[in-house]
N, C-alpha and C positions, 0 to 999 in steps of 0.2 A: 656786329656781324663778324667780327675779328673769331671769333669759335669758329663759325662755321668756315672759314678760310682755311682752319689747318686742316681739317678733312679732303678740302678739295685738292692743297699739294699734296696729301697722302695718297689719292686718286691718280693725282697727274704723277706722280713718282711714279706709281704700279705699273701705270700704263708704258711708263717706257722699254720695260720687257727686259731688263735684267738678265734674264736666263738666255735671249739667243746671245746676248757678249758672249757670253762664256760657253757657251758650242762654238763659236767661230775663232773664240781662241784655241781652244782645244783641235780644232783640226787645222789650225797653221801650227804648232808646238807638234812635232814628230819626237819623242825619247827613242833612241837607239835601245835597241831588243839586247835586251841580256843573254849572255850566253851563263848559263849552268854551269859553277868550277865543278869538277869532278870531285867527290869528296871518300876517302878511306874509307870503305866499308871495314864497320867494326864488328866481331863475332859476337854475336848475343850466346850470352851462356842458356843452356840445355835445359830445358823443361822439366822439373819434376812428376813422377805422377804422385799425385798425391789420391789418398784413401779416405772414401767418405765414409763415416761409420752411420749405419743408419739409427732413425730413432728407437729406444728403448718403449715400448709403449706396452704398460702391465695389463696381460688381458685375464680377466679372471677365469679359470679355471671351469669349467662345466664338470661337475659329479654328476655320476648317473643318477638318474633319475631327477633331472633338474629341466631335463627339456623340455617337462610340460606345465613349465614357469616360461617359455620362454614361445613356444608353439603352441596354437590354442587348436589348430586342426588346419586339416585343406580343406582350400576354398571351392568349391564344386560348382562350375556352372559350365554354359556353352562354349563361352571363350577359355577358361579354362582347359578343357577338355582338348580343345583342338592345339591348345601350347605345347601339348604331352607328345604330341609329333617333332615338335622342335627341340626335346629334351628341357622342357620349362614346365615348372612347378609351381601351384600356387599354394601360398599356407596362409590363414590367418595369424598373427603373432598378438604380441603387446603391447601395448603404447611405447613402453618404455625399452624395448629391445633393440639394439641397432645391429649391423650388418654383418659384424662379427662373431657377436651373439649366436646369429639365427645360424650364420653358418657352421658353424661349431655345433651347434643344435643339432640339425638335420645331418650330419656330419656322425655323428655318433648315435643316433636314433637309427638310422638307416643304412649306416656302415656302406656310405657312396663317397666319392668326388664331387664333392664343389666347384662348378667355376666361378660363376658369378650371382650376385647375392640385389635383387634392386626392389627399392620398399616406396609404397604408396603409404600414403595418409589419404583415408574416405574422412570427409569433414561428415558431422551431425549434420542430420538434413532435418526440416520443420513437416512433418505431417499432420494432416485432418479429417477427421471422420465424421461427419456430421458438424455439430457446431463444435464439436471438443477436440482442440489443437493438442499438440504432443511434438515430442521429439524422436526421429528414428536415430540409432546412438550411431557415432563415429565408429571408425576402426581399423587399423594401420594393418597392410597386406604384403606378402615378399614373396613376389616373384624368384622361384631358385632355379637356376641354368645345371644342368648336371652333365657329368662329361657325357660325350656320345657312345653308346653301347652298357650303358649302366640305366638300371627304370627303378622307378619309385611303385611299390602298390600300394596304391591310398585306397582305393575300395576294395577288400578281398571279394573273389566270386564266390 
């Protein structure tokens, strides 16, 4: 039984409580509060500004007649329709076009102001007709903000 013995003075140890010694030393033991030397403020030398240069980013060039590589039409529905109050456009584009692109596109197609440029991806959706399943195809959309007091006519009357 001599094993189970050392467990029980590791028990009896614990219990004696350790931790309140040491709070009731700590509050007989007062340290005297320091007082802060004053120390020589030294003069930090003067901030440069320094110049950020921003990045170089090569955007390819649009030739005329390239924007309808790049626009494939507007997108014409309800919601649409009623964006054209808030100066917003909708176009269908290309997969592969990004936001630069389009506005550069529409930019020179239309000879307006760009503000802002912001693009959906519609995923492929699974349709069925009877027993024969299909695919409705994807295809990525760009909303375009144009400044206030300039219009796009996408439908001539």
């Amino acid at each position: 039984m001599s094993f189970l013995d050392k467990f029980k003075k590791n028990k009896k140890e614990a219990l004696k409580k350790p931790w309140k010694e040491k709070k009731a030393k700590k509050k007989t033991e007062k340290k005297p509060a320091k007082i802060p030397e004053k120390k020589e403020v030294e003069k930090k030398p003067e901030k440069k500004e320094v110049k950020i240069e921003e990045p170089k980013i090569k955007i390819k060039k649009i030739t005329r007649g390239e924007e309808r590589w790049i626009l494939k039409g507007p997108h014409v529905t309800e919601k649409a329709t009623d964006l054209v109050a808030k100066n917003k456009y909708v176009f269908k584009v290309y997969s592969r076009a990004n936001k630069i692109e389009i506005k550069k596109a529409v930019q020179d197609l239309y000879g307006i102001d760009v503000l802002t440029v912001r693009i959906i991806n519609i995923p492929a959706r699974k349709r069925r007709l009877g027993r024969h399943e299909g695919w409705q195809k994807g295809y990525k959309k760009a909303i375009i903000k144009v400044k206030e007091g300039q219009k796009i006519e996408i439908l001539p009357r």
